[in-house]
C-alpha beads as a LAMMPS data file, in Angstrom:
LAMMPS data file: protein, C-alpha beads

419 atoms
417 bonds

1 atom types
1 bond types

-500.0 500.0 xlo xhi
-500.0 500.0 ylo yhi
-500.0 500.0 zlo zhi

Masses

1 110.0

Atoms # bond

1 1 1 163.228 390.477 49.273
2 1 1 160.833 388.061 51.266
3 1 1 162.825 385.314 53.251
4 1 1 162.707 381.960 51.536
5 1 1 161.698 379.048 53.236
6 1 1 165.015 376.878 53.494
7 1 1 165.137 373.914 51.653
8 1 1 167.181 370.958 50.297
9 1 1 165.919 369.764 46.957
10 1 1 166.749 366.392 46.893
11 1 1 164.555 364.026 44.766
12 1 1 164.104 360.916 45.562
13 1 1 163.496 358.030 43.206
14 1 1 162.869 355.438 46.192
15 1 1 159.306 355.033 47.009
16 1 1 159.905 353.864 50.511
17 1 1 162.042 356.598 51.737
18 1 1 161.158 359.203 54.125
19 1 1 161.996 362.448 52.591
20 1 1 161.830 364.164 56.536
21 1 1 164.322 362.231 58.144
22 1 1 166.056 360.649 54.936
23 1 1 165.281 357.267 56.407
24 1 1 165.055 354.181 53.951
25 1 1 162.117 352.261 55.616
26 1 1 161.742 349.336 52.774
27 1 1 165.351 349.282 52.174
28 1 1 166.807 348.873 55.928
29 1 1 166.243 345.169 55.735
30 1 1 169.798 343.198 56.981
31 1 1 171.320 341.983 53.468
32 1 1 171.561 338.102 53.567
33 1 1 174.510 336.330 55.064
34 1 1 176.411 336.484 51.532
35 1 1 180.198 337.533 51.402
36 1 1 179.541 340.755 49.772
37 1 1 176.658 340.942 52.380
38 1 1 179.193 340.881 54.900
39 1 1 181.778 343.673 52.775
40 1 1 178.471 345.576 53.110
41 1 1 178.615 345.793 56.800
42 1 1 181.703 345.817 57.802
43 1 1 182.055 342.600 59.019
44 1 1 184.843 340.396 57.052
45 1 1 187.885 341.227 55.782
46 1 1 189.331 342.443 51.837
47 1 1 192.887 342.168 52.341
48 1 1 193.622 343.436 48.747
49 1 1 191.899 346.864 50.005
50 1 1 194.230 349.692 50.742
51 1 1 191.916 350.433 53.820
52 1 1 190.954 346.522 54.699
53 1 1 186.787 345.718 55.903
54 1 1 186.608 344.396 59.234
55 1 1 184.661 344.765 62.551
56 1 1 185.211 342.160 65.068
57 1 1 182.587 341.772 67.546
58 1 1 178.962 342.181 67.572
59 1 1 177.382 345.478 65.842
60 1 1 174.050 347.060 67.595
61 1 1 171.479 347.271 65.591
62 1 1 171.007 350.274 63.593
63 1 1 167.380 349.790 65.050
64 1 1 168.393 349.965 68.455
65 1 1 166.333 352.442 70.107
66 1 1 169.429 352.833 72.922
67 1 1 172.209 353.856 70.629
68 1 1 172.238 357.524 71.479
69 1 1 172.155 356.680 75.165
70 1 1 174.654 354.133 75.076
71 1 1 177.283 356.479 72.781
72 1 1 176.182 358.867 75.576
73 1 1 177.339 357.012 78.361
74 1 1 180.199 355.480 76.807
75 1 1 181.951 359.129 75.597
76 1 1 181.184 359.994 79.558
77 1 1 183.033 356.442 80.311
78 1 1 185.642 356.983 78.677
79 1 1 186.082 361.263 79.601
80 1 1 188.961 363.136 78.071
81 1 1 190.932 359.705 77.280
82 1 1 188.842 360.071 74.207
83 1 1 188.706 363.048 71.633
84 1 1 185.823 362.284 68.941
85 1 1 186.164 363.957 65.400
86 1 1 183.792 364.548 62.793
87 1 1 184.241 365.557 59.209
88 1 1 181.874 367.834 57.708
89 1 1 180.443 365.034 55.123
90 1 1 179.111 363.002 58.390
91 1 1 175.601 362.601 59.346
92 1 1 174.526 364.344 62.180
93 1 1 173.838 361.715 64.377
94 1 1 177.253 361.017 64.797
95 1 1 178.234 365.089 64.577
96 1 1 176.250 365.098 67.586
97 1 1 179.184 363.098 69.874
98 1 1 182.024 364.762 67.977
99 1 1 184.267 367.188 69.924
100 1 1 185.158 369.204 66.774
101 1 1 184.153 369.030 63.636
102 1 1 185.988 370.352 60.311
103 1 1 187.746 368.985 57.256
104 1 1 190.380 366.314 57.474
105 1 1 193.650 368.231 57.582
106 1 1 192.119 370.696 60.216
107 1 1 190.787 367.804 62.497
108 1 1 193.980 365.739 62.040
109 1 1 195.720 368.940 64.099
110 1 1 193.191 369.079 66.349
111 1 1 193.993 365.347 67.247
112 1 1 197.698 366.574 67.408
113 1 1 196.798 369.898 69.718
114 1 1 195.058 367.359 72.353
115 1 1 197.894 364.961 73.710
116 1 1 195.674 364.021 76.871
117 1 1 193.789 362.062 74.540
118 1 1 194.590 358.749 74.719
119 1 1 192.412 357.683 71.849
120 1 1 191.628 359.992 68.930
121 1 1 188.051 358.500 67.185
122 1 1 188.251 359.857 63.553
123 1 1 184.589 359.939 62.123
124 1 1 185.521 359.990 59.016
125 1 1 187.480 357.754 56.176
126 1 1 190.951 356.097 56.451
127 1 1 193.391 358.670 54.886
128 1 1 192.301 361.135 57.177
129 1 1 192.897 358.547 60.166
130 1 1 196.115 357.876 58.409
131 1 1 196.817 361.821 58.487
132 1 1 196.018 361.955 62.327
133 1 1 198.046 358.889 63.195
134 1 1 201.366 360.900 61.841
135 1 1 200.566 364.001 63.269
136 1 1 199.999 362.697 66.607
137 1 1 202.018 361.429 69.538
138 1 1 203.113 357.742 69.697
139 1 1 201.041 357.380 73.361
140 1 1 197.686 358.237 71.307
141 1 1 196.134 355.406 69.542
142 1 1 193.953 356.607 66.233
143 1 1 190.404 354.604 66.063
144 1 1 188.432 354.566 62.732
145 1 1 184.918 353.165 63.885
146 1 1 184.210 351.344 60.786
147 1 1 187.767 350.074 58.780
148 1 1 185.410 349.783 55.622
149 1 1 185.230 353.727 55.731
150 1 1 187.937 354.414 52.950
151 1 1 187.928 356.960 50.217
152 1 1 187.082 356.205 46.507
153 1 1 189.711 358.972 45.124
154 1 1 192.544 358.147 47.183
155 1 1 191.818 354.315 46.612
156 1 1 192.239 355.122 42.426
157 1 1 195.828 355.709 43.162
158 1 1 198.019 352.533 44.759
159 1 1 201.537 352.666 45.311
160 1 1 202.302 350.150 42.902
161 1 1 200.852 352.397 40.392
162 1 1 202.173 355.852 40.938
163 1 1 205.868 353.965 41.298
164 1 1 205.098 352.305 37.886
165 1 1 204.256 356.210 36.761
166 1 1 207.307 357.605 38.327
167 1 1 209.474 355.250 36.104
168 1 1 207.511 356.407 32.845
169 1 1 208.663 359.645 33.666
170 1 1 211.995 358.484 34.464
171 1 1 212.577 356.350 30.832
172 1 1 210.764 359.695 29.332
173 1 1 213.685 361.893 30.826
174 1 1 211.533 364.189 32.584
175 1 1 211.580 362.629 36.391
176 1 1 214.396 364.857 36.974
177 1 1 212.452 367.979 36.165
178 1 1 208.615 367.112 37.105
179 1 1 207.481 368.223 41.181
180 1 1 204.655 365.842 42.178
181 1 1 201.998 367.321 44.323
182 1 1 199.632 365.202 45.852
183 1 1 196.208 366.123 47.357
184 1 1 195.605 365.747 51.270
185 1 1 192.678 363.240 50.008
186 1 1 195.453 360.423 49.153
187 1 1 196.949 357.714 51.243
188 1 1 199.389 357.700 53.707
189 1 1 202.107 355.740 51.215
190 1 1 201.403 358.138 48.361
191 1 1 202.216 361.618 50.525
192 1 1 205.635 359.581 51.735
193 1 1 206.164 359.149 47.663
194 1 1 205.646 362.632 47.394
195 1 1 207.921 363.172 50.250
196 1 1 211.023 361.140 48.752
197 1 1 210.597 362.842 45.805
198 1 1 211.049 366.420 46.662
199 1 1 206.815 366.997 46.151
200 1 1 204.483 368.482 48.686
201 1 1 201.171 367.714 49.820
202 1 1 198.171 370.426 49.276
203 1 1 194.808 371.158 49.931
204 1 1 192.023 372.445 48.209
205 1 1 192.464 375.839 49.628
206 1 1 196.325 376.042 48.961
207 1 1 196.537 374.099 45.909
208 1 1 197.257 377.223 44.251
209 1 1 200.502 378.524 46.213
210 1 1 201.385 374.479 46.272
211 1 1 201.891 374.294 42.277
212 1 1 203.107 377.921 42.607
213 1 1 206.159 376.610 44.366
214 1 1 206.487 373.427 42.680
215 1 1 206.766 375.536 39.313
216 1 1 209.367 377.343 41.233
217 1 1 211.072 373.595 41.792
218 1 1 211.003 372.419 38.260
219 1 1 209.347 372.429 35.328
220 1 1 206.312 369.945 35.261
221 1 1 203.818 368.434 38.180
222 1 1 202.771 364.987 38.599
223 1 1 199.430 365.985 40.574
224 1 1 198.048 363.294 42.619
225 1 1 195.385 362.131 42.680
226 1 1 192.536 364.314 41.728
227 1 1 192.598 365.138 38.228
228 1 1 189.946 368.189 38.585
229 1 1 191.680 370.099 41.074
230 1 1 194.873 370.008 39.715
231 1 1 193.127 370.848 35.958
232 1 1 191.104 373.688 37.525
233 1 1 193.543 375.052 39.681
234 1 1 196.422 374.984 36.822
235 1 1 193.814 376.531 34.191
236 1 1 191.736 379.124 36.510
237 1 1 194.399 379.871 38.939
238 1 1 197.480 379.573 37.239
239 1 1 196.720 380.512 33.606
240 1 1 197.759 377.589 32.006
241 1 1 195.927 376.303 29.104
242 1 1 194.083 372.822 28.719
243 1 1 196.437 371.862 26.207
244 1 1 199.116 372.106 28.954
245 1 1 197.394 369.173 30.981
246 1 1 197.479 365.585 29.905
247 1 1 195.678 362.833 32.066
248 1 1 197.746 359.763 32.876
249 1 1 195.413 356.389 33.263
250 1 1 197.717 353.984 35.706
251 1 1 195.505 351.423 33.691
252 1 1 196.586 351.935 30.521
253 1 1 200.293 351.043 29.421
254 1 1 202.384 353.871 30.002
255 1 1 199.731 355.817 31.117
256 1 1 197.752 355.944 27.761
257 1 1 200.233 358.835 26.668
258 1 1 203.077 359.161 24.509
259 1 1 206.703 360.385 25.431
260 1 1 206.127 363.201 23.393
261 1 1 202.752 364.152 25.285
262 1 1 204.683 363.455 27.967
263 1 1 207.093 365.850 27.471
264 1 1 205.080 368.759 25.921
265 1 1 202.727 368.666 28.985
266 1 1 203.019 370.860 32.142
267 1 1 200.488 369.523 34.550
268 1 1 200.314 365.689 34.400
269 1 1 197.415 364.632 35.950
270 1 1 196.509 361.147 37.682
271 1 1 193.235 359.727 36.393
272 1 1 191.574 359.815 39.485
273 1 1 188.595 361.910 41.106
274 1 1 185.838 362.321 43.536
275 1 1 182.752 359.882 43.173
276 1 1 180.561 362.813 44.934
277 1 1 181.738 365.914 43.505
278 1 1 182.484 364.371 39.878
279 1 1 178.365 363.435 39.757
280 1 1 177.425 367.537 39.169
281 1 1 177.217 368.611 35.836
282 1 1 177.144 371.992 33.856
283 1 1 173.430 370.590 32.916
284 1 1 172.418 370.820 36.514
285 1 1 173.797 374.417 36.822
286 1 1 171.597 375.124 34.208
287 1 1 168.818 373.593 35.306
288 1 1 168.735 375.151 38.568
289 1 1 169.635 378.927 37.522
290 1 1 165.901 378.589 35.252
291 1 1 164.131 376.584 37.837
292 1 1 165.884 379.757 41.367
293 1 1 166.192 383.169 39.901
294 1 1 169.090 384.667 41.094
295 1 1 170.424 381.685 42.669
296 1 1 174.446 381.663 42.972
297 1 1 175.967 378.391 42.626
298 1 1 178.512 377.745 44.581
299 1 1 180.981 374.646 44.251
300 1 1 183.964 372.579 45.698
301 1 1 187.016 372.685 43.356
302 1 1 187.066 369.003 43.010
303 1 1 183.924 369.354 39.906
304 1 1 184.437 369.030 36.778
305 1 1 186.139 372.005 34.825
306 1 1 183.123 372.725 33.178
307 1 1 181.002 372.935 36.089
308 1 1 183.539 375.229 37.946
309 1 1 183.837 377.267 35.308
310 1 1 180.226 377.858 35.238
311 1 1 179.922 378.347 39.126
312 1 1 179.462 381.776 40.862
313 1 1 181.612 380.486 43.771
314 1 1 184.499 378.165 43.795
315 1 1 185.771 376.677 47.436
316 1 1 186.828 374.293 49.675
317 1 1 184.446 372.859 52.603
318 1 1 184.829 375.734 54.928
319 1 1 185.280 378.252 52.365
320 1 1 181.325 377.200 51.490
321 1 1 180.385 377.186 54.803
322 1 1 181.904 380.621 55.473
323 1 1 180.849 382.214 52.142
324 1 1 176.645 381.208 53.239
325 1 1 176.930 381.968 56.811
326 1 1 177.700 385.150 55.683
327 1 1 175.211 385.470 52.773
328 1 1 172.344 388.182 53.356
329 1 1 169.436 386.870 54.260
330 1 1 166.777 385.502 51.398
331 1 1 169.151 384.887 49.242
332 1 1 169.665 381.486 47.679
333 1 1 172.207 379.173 46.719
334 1 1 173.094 375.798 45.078
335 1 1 175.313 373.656 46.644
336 1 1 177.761 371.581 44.539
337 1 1 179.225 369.493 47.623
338 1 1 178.285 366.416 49.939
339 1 1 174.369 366.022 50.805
340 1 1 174.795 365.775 55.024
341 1 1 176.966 369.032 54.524
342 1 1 174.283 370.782 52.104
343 1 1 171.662 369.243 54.797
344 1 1 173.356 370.904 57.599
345 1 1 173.742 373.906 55.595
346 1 1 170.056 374.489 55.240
347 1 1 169.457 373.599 58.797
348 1 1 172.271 376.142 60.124
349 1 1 171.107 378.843 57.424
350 1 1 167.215 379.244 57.523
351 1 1 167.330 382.966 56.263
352 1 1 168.588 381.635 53.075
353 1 1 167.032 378.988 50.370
354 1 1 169.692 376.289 50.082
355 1 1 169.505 373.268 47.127
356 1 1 171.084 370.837 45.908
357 1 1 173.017 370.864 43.015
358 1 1 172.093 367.187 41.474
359 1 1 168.954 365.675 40.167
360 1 1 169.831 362.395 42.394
361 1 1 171.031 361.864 46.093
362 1 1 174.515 362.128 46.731
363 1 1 175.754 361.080 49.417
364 1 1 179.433 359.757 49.928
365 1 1 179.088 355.902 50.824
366 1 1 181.993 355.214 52.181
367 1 1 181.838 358.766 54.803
368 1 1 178.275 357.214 55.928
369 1 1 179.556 353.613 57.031
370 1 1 180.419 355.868 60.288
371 1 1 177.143 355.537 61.733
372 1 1 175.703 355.774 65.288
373 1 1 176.141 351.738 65.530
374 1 1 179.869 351.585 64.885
375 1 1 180.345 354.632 66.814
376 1 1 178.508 353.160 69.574
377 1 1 180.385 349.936 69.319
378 1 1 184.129 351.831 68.924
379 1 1 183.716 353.637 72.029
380 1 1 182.138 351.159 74.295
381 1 1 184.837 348.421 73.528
382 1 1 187.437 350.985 74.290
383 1 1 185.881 351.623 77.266
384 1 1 186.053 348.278 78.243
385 1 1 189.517 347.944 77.764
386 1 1 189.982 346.747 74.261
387 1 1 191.917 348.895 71.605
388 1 1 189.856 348.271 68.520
389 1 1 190.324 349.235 64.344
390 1 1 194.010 351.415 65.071
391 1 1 194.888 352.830 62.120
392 1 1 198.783 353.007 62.347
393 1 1 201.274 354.298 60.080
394 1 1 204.940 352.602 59.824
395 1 1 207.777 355.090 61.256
396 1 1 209.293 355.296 57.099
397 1 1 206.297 356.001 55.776
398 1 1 205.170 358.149 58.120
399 1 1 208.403 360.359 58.696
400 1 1 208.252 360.793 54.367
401 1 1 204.499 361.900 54.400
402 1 1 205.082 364.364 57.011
403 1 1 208.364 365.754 55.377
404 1 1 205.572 366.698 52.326
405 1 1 203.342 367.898 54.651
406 1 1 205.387 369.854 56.528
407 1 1 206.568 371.541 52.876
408 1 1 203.647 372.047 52.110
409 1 1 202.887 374.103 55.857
410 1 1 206.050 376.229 55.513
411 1 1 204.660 377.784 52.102
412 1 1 203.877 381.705 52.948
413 1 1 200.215 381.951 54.212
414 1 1 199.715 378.072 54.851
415 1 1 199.986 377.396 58.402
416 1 1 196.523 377.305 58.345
417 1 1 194.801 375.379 55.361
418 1 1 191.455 374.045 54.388
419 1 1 190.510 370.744 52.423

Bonds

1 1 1 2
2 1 2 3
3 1 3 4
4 1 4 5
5 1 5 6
6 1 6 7
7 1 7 8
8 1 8 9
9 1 9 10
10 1 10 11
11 1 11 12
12 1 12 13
13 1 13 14
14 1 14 15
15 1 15 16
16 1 16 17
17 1 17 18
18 1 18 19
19 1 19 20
20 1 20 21
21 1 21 22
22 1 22 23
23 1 23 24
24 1 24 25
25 1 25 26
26 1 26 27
27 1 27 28
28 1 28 29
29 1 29 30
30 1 30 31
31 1 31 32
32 1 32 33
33 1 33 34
34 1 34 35
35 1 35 36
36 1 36 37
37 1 37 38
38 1 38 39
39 1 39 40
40 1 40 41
41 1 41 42
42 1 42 43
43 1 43 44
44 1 44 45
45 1 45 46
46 1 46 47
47 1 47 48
48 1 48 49
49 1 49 50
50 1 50 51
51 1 51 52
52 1 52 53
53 1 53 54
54 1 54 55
55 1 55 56
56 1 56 57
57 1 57 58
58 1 58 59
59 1 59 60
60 1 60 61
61 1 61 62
62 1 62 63
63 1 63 64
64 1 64 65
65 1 65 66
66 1 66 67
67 1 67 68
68 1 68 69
69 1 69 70
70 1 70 71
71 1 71 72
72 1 72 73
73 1 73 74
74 1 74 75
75 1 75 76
76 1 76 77
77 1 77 78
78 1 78 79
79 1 79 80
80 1 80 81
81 1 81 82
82 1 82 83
83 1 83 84
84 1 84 85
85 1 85 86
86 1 86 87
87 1 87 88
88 1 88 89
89 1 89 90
90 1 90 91
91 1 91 92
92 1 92 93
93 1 93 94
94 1 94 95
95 1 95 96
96 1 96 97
97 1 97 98
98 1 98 99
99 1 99 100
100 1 100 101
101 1 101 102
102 1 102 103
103 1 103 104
104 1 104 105
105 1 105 106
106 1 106 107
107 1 107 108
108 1 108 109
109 1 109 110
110 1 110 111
111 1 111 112
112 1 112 113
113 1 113 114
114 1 114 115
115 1 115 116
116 1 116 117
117 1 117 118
118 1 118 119
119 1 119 120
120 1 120 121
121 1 121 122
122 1 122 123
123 1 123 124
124 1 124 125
125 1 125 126
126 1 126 127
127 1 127 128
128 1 128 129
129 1 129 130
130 1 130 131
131 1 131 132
132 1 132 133
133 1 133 134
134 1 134 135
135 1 135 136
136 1 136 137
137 1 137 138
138 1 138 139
139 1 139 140
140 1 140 141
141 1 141 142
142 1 142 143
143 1 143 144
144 1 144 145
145 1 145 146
146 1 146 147
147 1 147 148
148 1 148 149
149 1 149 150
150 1 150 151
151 1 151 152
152 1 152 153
153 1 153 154
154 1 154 155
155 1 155 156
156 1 156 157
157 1 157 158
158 1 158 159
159 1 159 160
160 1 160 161
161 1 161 162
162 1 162 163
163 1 163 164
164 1 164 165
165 1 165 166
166 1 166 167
167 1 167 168
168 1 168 169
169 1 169 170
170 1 170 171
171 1 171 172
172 1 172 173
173 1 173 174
174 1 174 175
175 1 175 176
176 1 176 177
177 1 177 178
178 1 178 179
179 1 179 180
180 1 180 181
181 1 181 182
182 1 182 183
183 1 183 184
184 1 184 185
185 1 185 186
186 1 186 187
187 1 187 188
188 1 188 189
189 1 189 190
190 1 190 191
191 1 191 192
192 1 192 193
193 1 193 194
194 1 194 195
195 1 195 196
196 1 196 197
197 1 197 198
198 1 198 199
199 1 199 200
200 1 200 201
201 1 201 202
202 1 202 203
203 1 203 204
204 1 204 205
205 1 205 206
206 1 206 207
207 1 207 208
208 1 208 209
209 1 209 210
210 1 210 211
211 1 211 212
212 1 212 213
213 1 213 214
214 1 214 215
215 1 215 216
216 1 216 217
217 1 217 218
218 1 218 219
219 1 219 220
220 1 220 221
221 1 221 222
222 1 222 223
223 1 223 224
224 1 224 225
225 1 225 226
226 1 226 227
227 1 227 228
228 1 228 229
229 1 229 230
230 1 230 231
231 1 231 232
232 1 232 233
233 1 233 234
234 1 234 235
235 1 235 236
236 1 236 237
237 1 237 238
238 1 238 239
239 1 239 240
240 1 240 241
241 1 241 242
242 1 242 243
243 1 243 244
244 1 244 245
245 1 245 246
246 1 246 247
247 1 247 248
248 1 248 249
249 1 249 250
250 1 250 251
251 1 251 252
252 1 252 253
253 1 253 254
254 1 254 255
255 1 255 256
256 1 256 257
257 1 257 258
258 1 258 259
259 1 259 260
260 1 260 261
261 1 261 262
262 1 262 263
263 1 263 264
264 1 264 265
265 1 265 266
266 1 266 267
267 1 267 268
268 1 268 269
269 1 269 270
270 1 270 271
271 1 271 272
272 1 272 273
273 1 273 274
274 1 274 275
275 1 275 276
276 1 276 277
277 1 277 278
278 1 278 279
279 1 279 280
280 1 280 281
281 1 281 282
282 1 282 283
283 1 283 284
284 1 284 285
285 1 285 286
286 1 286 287
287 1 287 288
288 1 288 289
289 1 289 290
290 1 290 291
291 1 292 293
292 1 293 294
293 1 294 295
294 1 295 296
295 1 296 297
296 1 297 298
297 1 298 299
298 1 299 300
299 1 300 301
300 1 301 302
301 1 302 303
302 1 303 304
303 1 304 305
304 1 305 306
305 1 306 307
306 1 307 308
307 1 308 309
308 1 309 310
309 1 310 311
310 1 311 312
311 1 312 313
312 1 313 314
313 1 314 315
314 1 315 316
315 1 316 317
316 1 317 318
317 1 318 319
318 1 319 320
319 1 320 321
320 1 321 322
321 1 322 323
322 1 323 324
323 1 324 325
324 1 325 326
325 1 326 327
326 1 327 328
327 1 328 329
328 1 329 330
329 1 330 331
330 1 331 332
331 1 332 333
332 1 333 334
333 1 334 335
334 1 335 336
335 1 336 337
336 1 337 338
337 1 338 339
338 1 339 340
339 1 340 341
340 1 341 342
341 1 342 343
342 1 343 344
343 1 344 345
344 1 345 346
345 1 346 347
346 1 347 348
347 1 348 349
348 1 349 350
349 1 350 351
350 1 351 352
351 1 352 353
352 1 353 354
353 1 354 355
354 1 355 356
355 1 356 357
356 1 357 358
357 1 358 359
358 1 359 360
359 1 360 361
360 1 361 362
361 1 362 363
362 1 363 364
363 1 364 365
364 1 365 366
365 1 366 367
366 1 367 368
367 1 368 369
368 1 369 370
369 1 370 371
370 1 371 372
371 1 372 373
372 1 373 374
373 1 374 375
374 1 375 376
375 1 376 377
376 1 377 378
377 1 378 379
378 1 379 380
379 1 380 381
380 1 381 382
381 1 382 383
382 1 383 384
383 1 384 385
384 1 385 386
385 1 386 387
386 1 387 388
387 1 388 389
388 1 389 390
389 1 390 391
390 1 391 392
391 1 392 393
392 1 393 394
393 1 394 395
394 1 395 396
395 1 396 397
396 1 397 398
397 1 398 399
398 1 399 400
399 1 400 401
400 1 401 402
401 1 402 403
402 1 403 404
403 1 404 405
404 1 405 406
405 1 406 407
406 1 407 408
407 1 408 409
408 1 409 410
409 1 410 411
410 1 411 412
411 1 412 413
412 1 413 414
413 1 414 415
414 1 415 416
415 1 416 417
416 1 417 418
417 1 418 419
């Protein structure tokens, strides 16, 4: 077979973007000085946000033709009293200053495995900053570079909420026998919920031995807060039927479910999900298996059930990054994940013809607000001295989450796990 020509096919429906370097030239313009304007750039404050929007100080220009040169200098500053880490989903210009790079959970022990570091700078959203802040030591201060960086799925399930569901279950008389599991993508309050209440935190790689052992704990899960993993995993992992899942809506009373649903149901999910991974469809699988023959699709397990079920390859972050570094040469695959990951993919893997599984871009917003301007400004005001956007986690909440976490670590053949 002829090696392909590596590609990302990304269409764009934006005339003035540069398809090359996925720059926006007629759409880079500053927003006007309006208070969403400001939300936009991370420059005022939401206190009703579980992650808060603020960035005191002045932000360089994205335009700035010194940014690289100034992160540069400032990482050198600032020497091994600073550890940098990048999630997989950032772009590359701020990959390029990151000391490791992974998915959150593996990066959040990396933090912990580098004490010396007196400030950890999490490129990536607040959860995992939240994650890092436990894990590490009380002398290391955790820096998210742009406090508007949150995460739409763990934002879709507030404590008020999942306390408010916890008491359905409770008047439904199933509390007693229902194990909640909550997803590493969740806050920091929700895993110490899950820790008072005899759950465990999981990943997408060990979601399946995580509901194995909560089955062994009881008789129902309350699985937090990504409804498609916990449906895919249950149905394609576990056996369980659909009919076995029910979806509680925290917007709805009582969850928009009756007692008896309630009861009857194994897996109760949380209505929540992933705004990247939820946009692929079992139309675009189609699509692209007439339009690459022989392409394998390959997709993270927070999709859809239908498009799972139609996928070659079903995996977490590094599992996909594993299974195509691996892939002979010439063959091709479509990626059901991030863009800047399927970007870097196709850059890494030029033996192979990589797409994208969409019709539209998909990037995740919130991930990109860490660009090279916050970045730059994060690190050079801690060089000068002053401690800026700490993400810190209060000693009760924080000793609950990591009781789940650590459950969830002692499970046979999790000491190491993957998002």
């Amino acid at each position: 077979m002829p090696v392909l020509t590596p590609q990302v096919h990304i269409p764009f429906p934006f005339s003035g973007m540069n398809v090359d370097n996925m720059q926006m030239t007629d759409l880079r313009l500053e927003p006007k000085p309006t208070p969403l304007a400001l939300l936009l750039l991370g420059r005022d404050a939401d206190p009703d946000s579980e992650k808060g929007v603020e960035c005191p100080g002045a932000l360089p220009q994205a335009s700035d033709p010194d940014l690289v040169a100034r992160a540069t200098a400032a990482k050198a500053r600032l020497g091994d009293r600073v550890f940098i880490l990048g999630h997989h989903y950032q772009r590359n210009e701020v990959i390029e200053f990151a000391d490791v790079t992974g998915d959150s959970f593996k990066l959040a022990q990396q933090a912990a495995a580098h004490p010396e570091a007196e400030y950890i700078v999490f490129c990536g959203v607040h959860f995992m900053a939240e994650s890092a802040d436990i894990l590490t030591a009380d002398t290391q201060a955790v820096v998210l570079p742009d406090m508007a960086a949150g995460c739409s799925m763990a934002d879709m399930a507030a404590i008020n909420q999942v306390e408010a569901c916890w008491k359905t279950l409770k008047d439904a008389g199933i509390a007693d026998v229902t194990v909640p599991i909550t997803y590493m993508n969740s806050t920091a309050a929700i895993k110490a919920f899950t820790g008072r209440n005899g759950g465990a935190v999981c990943t997408s790689s060990n979601a399946r031995r995580s509901l194995e052992w909560a089955f062994e704990q009881g008789e129902k899960v309350l699985f937090l807060p990504d409804q498609h993993l916990g449906r895919n995993t249950a149905v394609l992992d576990l056996g369980l039927s659909l009919e076995d899942c029910i979806v509680f809506n925290p917007m709805l009373p009582n969850g928009g479910v009756s007692v008896e649903e309630l009861r009857a149901a194994k897996m109760i999910l949380w209505r929540g999900h992933c705004s990247v991974h939820a946009r692929f469809t079992a139309k675009a699988i189609a699509d692209v298996r007439a339009q690459v023959p022989g392409v394998n699709v390959i997709v993270h397990p927070e999709c859809a059930y239908e498009v799972v079920s139609n996928a070659d390859v079903v995996g977490s972050t590094e599992v996909i990054i594993a299974t195509i570094a691996a892939a002979k040469p010439g063959t091709a695959w479509a990626v059901g994940t991030e863009l800047n990951l399927v970007k870097r993919l196709a850059q890494d893997n030029p033996d192979k013809q990589i797409v994208f599984l969409d019709h539209s871009v998909c990037f995740c917003a919130t991930m990109n607000r860490i660009d090279l301007p916050h970045l730059v400004w994060a690190l050079e005001s801690l060089a000068d001295g002053n401690l800026v956007n700490q993400i810190t986690v209060d000693p009760d909440t924080a000793h609950w989450a990591k009781v789940a976490l650590d459950r969830m670590l002692s499970l046979p053949g999790t000491s190491t796990v993957r998002d």
